[in-house]
Rosetta silent file (secondary structure, phi, psi, omega in degrees, C-alpha in Angstrom):
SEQUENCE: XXXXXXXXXXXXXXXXXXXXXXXXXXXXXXXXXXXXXXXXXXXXXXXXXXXXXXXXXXXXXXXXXXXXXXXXXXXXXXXXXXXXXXXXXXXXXXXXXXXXXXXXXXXXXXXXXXXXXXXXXXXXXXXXXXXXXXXXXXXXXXXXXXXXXXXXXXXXXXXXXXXXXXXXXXXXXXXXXXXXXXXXXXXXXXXXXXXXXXXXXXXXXXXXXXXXXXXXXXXXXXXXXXXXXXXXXXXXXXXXXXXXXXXXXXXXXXXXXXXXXXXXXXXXXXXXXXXXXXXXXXXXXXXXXXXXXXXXXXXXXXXXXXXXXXXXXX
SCORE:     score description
SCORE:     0.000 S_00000001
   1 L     0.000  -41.659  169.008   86.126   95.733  125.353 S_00000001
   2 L   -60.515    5.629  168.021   84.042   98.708  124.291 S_00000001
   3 L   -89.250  -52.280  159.435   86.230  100.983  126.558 S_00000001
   4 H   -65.897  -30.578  166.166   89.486   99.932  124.596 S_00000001
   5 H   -60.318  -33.991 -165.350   87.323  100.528  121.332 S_00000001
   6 H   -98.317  -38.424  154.124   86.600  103.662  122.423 S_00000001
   7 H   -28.578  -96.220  170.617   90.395  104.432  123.433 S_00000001
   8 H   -69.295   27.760  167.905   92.093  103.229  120.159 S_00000001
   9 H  -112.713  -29.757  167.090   89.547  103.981  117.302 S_00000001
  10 H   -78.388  -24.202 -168.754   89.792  107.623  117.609 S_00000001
  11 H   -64.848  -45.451  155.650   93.947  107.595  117.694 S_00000001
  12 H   -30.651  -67.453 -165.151   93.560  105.266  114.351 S_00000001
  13 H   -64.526  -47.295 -176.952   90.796  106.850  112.796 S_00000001
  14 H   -81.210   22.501 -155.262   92.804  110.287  112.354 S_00000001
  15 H  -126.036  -76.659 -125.979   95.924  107.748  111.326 S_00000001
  16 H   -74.248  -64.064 -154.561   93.256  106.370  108.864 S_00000001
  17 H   -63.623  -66.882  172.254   92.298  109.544  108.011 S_00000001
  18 H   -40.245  -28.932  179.101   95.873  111.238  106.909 S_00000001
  19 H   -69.400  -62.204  172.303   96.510  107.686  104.673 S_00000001
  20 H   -16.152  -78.364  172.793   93.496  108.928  102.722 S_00000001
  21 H   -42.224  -70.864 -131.002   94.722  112.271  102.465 S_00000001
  22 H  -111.115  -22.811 -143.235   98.024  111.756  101.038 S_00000001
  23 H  -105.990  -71.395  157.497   96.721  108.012   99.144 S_00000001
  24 L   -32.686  -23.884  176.764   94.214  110.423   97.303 S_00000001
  25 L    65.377   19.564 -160.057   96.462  113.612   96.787 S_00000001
  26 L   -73.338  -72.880 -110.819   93.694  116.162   98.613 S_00000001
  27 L  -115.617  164.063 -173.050   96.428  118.054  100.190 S_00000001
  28 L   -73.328  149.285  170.796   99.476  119.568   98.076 S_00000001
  29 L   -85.486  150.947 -166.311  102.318  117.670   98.070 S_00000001
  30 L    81.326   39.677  171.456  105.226  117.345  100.901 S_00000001
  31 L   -96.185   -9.857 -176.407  102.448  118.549  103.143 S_00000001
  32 H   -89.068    4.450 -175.393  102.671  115.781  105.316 S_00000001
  33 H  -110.061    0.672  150.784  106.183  116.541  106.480 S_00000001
  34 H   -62.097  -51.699  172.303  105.053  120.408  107.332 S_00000001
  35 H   -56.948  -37.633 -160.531  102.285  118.889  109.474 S_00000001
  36 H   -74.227  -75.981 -171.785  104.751  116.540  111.007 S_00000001
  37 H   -40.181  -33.010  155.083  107.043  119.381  111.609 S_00000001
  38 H   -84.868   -9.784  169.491  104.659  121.409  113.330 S_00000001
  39 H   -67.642  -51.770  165.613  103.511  118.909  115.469 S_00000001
  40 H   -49.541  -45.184 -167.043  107.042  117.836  116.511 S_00000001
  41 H   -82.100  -19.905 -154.707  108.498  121.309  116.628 S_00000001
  42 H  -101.063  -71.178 -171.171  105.364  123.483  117.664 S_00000001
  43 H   -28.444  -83.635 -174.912  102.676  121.167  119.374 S_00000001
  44 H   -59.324  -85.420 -174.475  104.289  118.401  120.990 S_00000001
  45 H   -20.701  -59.362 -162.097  106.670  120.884  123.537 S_00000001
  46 H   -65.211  -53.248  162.055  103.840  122.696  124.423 S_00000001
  47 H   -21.430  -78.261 -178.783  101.700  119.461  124.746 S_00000001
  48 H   -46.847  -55.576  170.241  104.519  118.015  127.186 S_00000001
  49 H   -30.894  -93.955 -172.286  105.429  120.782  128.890 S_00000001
  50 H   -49.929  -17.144 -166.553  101.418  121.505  130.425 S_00000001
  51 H   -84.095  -34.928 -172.254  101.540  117.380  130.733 S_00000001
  52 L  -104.483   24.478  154.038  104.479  117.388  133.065 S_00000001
  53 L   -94.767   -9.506  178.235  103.042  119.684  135.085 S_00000001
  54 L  -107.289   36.728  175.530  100.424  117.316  136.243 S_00000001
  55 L   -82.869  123.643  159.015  103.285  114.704  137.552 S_00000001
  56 L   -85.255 -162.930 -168.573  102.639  113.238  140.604 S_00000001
  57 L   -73.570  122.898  173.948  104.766  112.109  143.035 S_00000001
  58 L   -60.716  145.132  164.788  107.521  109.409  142.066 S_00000001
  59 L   -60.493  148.625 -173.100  107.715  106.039  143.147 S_00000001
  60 L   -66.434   -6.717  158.735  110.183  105.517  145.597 S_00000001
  61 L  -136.269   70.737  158.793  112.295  103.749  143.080 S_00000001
  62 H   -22.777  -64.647  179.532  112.389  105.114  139.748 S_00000001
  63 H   -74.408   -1.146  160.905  114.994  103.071  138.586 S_00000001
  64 H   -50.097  -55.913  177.968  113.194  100.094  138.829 S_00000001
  65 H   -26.156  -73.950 -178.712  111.085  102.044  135.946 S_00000001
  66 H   -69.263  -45.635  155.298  113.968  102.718  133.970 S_00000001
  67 H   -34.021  -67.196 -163.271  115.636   99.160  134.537 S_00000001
  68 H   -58.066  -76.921 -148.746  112.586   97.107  133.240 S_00000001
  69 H   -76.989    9.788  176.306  112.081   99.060  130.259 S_00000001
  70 H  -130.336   -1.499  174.287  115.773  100.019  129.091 S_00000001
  71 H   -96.237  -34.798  153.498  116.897   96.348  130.706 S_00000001
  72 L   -42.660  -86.776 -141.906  114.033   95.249  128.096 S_00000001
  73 L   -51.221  -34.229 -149.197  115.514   97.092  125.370 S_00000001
  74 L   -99.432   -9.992 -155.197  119.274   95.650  125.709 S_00000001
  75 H  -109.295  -35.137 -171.012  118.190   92.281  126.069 S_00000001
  76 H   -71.465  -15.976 -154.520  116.091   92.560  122.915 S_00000001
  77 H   -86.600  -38.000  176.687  118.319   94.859  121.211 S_00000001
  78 H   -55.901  -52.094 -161.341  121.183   91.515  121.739 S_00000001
  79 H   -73.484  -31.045 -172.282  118.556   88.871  120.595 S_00000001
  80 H   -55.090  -75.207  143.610  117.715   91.427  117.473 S_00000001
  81 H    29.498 -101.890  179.693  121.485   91.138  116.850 S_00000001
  82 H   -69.118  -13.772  176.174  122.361   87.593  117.273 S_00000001
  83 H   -92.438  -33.232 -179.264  119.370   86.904  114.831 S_00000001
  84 H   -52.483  -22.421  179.416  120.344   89.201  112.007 S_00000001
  85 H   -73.257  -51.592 -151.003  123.790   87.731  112.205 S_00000001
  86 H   -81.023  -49.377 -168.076  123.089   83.953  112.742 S_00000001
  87 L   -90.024  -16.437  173.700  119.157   83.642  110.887 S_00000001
  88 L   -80.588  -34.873 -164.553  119.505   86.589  108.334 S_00000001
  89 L    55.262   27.842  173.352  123.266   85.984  107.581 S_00000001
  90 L   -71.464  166.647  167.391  123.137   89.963  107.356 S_00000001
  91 L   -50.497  148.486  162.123  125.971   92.179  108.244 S_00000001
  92 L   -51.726  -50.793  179.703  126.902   93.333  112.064 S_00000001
  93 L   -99.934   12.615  153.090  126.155   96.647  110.935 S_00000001
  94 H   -50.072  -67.789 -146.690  122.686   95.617  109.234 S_00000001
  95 H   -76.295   18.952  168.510  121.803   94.097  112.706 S_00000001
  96 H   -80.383  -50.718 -145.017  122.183   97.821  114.453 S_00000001
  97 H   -89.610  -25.907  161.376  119.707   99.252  112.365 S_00000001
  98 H   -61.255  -66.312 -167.389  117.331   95.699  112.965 S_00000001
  99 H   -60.141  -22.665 -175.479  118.042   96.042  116.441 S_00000001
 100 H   -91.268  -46.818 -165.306  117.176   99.489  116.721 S_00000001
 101 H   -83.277   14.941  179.533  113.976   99.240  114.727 S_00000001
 102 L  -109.778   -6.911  166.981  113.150   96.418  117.273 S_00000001
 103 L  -138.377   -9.652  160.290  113.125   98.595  119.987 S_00000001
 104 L   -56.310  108.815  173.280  112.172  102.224  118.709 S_00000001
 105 L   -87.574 -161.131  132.173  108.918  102.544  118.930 S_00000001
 106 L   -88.254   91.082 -143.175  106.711  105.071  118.091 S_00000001
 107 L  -115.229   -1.858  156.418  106.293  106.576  121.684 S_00000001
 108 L  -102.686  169.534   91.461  105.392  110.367  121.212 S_00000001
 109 L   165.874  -50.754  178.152  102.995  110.529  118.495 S_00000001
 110 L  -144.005   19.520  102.931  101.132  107.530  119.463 S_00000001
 111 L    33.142 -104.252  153.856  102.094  106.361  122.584 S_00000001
 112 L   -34.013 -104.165 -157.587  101.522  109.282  124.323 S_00000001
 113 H   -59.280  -15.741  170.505   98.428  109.774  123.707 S_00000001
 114 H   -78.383  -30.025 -158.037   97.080  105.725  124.231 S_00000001
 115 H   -87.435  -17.816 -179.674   99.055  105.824  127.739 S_00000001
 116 H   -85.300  -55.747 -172.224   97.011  109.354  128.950 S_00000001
 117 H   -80.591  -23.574 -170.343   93.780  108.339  127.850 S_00000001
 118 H   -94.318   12.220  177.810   93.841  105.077  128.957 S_00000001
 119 H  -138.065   19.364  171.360   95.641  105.611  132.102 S_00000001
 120 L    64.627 -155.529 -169.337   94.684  109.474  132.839 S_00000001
 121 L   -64.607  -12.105 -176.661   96.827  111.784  134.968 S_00000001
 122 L   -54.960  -64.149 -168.711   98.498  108.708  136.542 S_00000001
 123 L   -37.838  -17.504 -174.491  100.410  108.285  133.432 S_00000001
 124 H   -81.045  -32.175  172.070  102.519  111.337  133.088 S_00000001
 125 H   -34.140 -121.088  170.681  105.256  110.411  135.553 S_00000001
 126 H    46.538  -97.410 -159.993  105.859  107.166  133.253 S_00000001
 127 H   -63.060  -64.404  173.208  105.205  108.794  130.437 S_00000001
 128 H   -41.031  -53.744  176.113  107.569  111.669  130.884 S_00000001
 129 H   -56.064  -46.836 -164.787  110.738  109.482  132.081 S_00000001
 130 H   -73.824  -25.626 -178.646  110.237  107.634  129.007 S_00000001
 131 H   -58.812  -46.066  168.944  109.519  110.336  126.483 S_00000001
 132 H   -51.777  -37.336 -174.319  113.311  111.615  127.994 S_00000001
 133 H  -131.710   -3.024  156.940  115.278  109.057  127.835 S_00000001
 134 H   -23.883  -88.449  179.862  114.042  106.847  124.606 S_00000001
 135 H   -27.181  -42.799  175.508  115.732  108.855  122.425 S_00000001
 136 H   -89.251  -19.567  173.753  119.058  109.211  124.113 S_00000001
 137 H   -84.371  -82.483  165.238  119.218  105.669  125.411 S_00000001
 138 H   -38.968   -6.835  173.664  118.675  103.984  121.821 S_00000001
 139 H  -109.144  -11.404  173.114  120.578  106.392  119.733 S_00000001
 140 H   -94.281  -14.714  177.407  123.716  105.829  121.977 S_00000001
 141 H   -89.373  -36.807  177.726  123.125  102.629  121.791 S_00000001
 142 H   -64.193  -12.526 -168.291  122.822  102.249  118.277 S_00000001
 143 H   -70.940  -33.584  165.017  125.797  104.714  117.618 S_00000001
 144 H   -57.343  -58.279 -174.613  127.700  102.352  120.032 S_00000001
 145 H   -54.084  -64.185 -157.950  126.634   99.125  117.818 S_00000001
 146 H   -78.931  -14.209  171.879  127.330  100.597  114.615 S_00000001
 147 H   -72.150  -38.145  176.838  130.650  102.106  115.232 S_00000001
 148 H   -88.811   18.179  168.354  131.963   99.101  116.663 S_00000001
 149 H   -84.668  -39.944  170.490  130.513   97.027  113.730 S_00000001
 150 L   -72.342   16.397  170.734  132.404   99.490  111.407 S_00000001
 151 L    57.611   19.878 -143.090  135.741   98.382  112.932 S_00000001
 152 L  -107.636   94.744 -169.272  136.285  101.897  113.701 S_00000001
 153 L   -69.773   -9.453  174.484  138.702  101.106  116.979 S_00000001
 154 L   -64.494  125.192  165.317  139.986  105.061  117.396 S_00000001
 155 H   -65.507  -40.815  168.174  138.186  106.382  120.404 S_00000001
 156 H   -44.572  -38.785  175.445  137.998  109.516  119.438 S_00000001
 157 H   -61.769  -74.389 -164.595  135.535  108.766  116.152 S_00000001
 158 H   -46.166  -42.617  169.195  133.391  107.110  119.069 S_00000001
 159 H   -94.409    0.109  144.241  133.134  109.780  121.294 S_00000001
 160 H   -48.395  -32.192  171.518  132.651  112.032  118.812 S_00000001
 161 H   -72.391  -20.445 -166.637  129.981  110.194  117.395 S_00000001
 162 H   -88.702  -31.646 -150.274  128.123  110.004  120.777 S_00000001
 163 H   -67.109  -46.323 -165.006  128.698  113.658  121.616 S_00000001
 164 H   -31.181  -61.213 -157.446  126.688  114.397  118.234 S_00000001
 165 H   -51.261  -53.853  173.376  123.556  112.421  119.483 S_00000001
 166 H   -30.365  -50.457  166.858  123.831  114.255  122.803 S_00000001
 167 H   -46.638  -59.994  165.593  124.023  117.333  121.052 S_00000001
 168 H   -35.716  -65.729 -178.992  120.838  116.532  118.788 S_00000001
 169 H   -36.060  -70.467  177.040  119.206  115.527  121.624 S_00000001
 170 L   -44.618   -5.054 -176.277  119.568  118.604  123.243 S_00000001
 171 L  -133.929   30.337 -149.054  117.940  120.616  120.550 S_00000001
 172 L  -110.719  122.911 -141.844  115.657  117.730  119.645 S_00000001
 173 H   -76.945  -54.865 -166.976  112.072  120.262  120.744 S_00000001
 174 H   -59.689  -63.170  179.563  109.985  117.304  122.249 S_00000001
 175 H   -52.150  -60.993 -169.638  112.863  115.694  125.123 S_00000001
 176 H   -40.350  -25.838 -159.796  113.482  119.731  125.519 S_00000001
 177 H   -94.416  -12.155 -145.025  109.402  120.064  126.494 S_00000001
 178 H  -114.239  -38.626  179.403  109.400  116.862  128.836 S_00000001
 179 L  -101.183   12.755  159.481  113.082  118.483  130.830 S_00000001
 180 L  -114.293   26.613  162.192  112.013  122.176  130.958 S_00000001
 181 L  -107.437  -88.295  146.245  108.220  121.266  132.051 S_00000001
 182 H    27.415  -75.948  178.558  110.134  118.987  134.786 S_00000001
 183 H   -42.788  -48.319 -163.074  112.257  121.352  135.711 S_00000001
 184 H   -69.178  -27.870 -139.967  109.505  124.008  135.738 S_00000001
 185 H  -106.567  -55.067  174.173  107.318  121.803  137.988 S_00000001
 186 H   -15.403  -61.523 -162.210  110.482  120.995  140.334 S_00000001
 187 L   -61.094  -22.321 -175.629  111.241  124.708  140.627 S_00000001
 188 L    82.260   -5.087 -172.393  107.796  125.294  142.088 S_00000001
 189 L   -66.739  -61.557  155.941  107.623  128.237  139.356 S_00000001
 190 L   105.387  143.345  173.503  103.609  127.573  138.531 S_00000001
 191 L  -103.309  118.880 -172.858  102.174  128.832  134.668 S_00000001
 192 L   -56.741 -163.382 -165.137  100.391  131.959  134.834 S_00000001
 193 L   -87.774  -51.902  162.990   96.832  131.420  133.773 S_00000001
 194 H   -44.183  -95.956  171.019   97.045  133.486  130.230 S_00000001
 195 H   -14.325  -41.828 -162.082  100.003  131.258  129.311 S_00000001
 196 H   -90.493  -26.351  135.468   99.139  128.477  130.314 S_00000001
 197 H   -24.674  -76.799  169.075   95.725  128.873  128.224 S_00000001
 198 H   -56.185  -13.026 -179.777   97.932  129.608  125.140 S_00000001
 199 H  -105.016  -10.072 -173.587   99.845  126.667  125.460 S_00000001
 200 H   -55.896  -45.382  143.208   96.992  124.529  126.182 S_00000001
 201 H   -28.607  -59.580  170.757   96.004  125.569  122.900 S_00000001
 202 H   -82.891  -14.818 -171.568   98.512  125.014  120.797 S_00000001
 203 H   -72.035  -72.397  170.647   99.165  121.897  122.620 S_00000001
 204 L    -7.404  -37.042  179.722   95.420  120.266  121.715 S_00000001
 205 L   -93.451   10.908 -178.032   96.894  119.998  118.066 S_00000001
 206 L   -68.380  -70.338  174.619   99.627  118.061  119.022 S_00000001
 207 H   -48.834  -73.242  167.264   98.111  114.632  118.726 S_00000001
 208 H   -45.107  -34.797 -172.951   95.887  114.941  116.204 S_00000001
 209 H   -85.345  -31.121 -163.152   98.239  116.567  113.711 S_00000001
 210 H   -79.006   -8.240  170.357  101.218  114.070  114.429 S_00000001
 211 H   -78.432  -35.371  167.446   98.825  111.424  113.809 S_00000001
 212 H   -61.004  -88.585 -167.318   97.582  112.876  110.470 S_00000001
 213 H   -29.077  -28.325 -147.120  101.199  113.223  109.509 S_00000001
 214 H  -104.347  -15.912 -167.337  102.154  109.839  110.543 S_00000001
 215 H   -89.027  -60.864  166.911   98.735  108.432  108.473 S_00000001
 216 H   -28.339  -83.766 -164.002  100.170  110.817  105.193 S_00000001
 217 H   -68.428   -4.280  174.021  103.420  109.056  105.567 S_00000001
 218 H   -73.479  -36.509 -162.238  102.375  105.124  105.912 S_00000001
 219 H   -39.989  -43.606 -158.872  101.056  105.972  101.983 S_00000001
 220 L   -59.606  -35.993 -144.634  104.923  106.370  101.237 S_00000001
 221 L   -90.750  132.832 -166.309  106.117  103.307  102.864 S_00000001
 222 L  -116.612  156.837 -162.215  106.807   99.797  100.810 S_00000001
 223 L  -148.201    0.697  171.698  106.992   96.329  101.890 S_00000001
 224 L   -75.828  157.816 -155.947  108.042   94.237   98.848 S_00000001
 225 L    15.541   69.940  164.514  110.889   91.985   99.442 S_00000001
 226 L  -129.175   -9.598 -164.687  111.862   92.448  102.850 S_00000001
 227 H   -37.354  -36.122 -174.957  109.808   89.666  104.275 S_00000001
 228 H  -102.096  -23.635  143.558  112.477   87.915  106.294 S_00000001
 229 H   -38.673  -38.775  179.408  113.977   90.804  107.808 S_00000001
 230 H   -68.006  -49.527  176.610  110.401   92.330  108.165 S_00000001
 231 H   -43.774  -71.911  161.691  109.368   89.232  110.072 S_00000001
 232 H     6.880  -89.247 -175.984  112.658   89.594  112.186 S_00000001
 233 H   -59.220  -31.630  175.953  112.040   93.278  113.240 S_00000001
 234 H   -97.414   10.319  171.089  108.458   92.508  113.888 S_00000001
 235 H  -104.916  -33.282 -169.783  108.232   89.621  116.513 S_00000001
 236 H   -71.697  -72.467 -170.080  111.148   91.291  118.134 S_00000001
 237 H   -79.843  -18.324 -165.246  109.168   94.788  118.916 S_00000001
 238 H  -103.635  -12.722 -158.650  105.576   93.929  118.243 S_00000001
 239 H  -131.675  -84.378 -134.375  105.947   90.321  120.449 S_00000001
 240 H   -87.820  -29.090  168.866  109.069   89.640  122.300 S_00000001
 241 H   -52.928  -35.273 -164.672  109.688   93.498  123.375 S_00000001
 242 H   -93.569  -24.142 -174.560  106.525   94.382  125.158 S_00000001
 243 H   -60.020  -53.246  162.945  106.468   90.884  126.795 S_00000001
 244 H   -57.134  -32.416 -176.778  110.024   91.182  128.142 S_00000001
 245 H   -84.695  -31.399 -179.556  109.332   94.387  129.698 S_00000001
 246 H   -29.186  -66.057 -134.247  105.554   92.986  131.432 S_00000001
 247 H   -79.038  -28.241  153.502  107.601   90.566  132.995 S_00000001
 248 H   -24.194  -68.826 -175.804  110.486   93.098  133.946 S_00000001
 249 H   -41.323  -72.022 -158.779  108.052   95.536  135.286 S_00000001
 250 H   -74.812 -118.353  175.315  105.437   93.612  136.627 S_00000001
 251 H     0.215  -57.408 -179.606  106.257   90.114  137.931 S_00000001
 252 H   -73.127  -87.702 -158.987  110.781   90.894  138.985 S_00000001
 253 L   -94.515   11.929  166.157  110.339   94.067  139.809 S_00000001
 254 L    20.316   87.414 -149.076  106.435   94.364  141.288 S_00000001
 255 L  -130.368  141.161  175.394  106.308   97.969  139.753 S_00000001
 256 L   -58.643  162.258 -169.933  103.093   99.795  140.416 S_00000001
 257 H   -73.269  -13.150 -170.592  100.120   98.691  137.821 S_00000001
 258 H   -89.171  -19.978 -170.780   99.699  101.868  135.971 S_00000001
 259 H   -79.194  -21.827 -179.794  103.655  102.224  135.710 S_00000001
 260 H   -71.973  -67.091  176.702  103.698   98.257  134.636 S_00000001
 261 H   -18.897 -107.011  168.163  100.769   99.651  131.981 S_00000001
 262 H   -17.254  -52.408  175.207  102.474  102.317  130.697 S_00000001
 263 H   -35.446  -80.189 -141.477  106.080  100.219  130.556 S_00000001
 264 H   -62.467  -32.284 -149.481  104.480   97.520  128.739 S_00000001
 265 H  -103.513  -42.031  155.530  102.175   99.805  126.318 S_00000001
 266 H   -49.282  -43.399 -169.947  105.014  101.773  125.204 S_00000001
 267 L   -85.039    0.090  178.207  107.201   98.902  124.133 S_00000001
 268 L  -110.665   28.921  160.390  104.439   97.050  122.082 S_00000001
 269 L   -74.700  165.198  170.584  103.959  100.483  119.775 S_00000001
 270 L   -90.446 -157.926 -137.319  105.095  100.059  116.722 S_00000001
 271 L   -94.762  130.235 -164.430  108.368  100.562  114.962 S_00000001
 272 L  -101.835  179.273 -166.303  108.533  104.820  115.076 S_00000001
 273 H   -67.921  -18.310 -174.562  110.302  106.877  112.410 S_00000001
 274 H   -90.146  -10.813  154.029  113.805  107.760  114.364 S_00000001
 275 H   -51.048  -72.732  179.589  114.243  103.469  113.478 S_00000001
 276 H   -30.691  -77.251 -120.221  114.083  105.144  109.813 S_00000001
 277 H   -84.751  -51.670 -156.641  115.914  107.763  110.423 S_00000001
 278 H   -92.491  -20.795 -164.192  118.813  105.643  111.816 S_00000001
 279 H  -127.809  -13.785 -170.679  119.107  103.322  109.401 S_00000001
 280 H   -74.895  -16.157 -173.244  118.482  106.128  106.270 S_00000001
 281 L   -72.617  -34.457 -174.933  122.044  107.648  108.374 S_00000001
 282 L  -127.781    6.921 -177.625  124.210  105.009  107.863 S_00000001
 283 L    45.908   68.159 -164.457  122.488  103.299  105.203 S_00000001
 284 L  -129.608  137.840  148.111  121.697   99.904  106.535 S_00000001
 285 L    54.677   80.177 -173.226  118.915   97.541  106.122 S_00000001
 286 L  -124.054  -25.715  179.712  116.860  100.823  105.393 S_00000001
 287 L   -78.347  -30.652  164.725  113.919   99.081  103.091 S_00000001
 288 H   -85.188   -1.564  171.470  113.246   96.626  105.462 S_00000001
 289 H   -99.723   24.280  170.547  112.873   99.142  108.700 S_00000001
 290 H   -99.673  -47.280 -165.380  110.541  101.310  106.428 S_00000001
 291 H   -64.743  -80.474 -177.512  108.547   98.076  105.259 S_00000001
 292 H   -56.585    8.268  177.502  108.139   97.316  109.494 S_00000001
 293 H   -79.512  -59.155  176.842  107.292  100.905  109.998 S_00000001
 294 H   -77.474  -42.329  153.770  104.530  100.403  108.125 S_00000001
 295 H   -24.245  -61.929 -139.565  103.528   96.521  108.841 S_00000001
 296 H   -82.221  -21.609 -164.666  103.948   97.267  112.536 S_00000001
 297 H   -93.275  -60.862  162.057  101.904  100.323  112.576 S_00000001
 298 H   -25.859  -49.720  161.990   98.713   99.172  110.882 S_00000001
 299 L   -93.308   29.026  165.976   98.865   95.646  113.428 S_00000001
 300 H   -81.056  -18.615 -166.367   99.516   98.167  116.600 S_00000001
 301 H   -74.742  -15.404  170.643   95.458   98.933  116.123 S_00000001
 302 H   -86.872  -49.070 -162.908   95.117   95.207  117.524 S_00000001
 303 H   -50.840  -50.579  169.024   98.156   95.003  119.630 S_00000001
 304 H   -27.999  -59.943 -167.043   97.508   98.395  121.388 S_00000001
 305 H   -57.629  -46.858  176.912   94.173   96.892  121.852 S_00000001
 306 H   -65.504  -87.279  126.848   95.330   93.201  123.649 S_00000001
 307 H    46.795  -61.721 -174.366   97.541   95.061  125.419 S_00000001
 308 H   -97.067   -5.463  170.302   95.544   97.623  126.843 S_00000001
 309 H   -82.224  -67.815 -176.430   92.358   94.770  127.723 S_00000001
 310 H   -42.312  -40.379  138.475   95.384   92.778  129.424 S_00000001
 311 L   -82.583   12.952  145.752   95.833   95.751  131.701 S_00000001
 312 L    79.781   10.784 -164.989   92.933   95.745  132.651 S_00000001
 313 L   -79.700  138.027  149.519   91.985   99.659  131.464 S_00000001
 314 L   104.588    0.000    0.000   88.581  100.688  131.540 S_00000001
C-alpha cells in the first residue's frame, strides 16, 4: 500500500496545492486558465510526443484494446441515458451531457501521469491509443446523441456537426502530440539529441502545471442542488465505468495485465473538463456536470488508489 501512496500523493498534492492557490487568491486572477493553457497547448504535445517514442511493440490485437474500453463507454453511455430519462425524468438532451460526463474522464492531465508511473514504459502503447481516440470517440458520440435528441432529422445539420468535432480535433495540440510522435516513431525518423533535450524540458512541466491548473479550478466549481443528477453521473463513471471495462479487458477479452491496468485506470478517473465543456455548448444539465467534476475529482484520490492496489502495481 505504501507504493500506491507513494504513486498518488504526489499527483494530488500539486492538485491540493493549486486549490490553495486560487482558494487564497496568491496568484492574480484568471491565472489558472493561462497555466492550463500552457500546459495543454505548450507542455502536454511535447510531453506526448517524447512519450510515444518509447512505444513498444503492439499487441497482436489492438482492437481488443479499443473494444473493451470504447465497448465500455457505449454500454455506459446507454445506461447513463436510460437513467436520466426513466430515474431523473430529465430531458433526452439533458441525458447526452449526463452520459458524456459519465464517461469523460479526466485522462491527460491525470491519467497520464498515474498510468506511467505506476505502470512505467509499458504504459505508453495504452496510453497513447487512448489519449487519441477519447476525444474523438465521445465527442461524436455525444454530437450524435444530442442532435438526434434535438429532433434535428436533416442530415446535413448532422454531418456538419460531426465534421466540426473532427475539425477541432485536428487542431486540438494534445491528440496532435500523441499522432505526430506515432507517426514520427513509425517513420523510423529518430529525435536528434539537442531537440529532443528541449522538448524533454518543456515537457517535465506538463504534469505538474496541468495539475496546478486543474487544483485552481476545483475552487470554482459548486455542488449545491444537483445531488440526484450528481449521484447519477457519479456511480456511472466513478463505479459502473471502470468495472465494465475490468471485465471487458480482463476476464472476455484476456487483454495483457498492464493493458487491462491501464484500460481500467483510465475509466475510473474522474469526470474531466471536455464533460464541462460539452454540456456549457449546448447548455444542458451544465451545474450538475461541474458539481461531478468536482465531487468525482476529490474521491479519484481513493479510487485511483483501490484501483491501482487491485492491479496489483508496486
Amino acid at each position: 500500500m505504501t507504493s500506491i501512496l507513494t504513486i498518488v500523493t504526489p499527483v494530488f498534492g500539486i492538485m491540493l496545492a493549486g486549490w490553495l492557490t486560487e482558494r487564497f487568491r496568491y496568484l492574480p486572477e484568471g491565472s489558472a486558465k493561462i497555466i492550463a493553457q500552457f500546459s495543454f497547448n505548450v507542455a502536454m504535445p511535447a510531453f506526448l510526443f517524447r512519450t510515444m517514442q518509447e512505444v513498444a511493440s503492439l499487441p497482436e490485437s489492438p482492437w481488443k484494446f479499443v473494444l473493451a474500453y470504447f465497448g465500455g463507454a457505449l454500454l455506459v453511455w446507454i445506461a447513463a441515458a436510460v437513467a436520466t430519462r426513466a430515474l431523473l425524468r430529465r430531458s433526452a438532451a439533458d441525458g447526452a451531457a449526463v452520459s458524456m460526463a459519465s464517461c469523460f474522464g479526466n485522462t491527460v492531465m491525470l491519467g497520464v501521469p498515474l498510468a506511467l508511473t505506476a505502470f512505467g514504459p509499458a504504459a505508453a502503447a495504452p496510453v497513447g491509443i487512448l489519449v487519441s481516440l477519447d476525444s474523438l470517440v465521445l465527442w461524436v458520440m455525444g454530437t450524435l446523441h444530442i442532435e438526434w435528441a434535438n429532433r434535428r432529422d436533416r442530415a446535413s445539420s448532422l454531418l456538419i456537426a460531426v465534421g466540426g468535432v473532427v475539425l477541432d480535433l485536428l487542431r486540438n495540440p494534445v491528440v496532435m502530440g500523441v499522432v505526430v510522435g506515432t507517426l514520427w516513431r513509425v517513420g523510423g525518423l529518430g529525435v536528434p539529441t539537442l531537440i529532443d533535450r528541449f522538448l524533454a524540458l518543456i515537457g517535465q512541466a506538463a504534469v505538474p502545471s496541468g495539475l496546478f491548473a486543474m487544483g485552481m479550478s476545483l475552487a470554482t466549481y459548486r455542488i449545491t442542488g444537483q445531488l440526484p443528477t450528481l449521484a447519477t453521473i457519479f456511480v456511472a463513471k466513478m463505479i459502473l465505468f471502470p468495472l465494465v471495462v475490468f471485465i471487458l479487458a480482463g476476464p472476455l477479452l484476456n487483454l495483457p495485465p498492464v493493458w487491462v491496468g491501464v484500460a481500467t485506470l483510465f475509466a475510473a478517473m474522474p469526470v474531466g473538463a471536455n464533460a464541462f465543456l460539452f454540456a456549457a455548448k449546448y447548455d444542458r444539465a451544465v451545474g450538475s456536470v461541474s458539481a461531478a467534476i468536482a465531487v468525482s475529482t476529490v474521491v479519484a484520490v481513493a479510487t485511483a488508489s483501490i484501483v491501482l492496489y487491485l492491479m496489483q502495481i508496486g
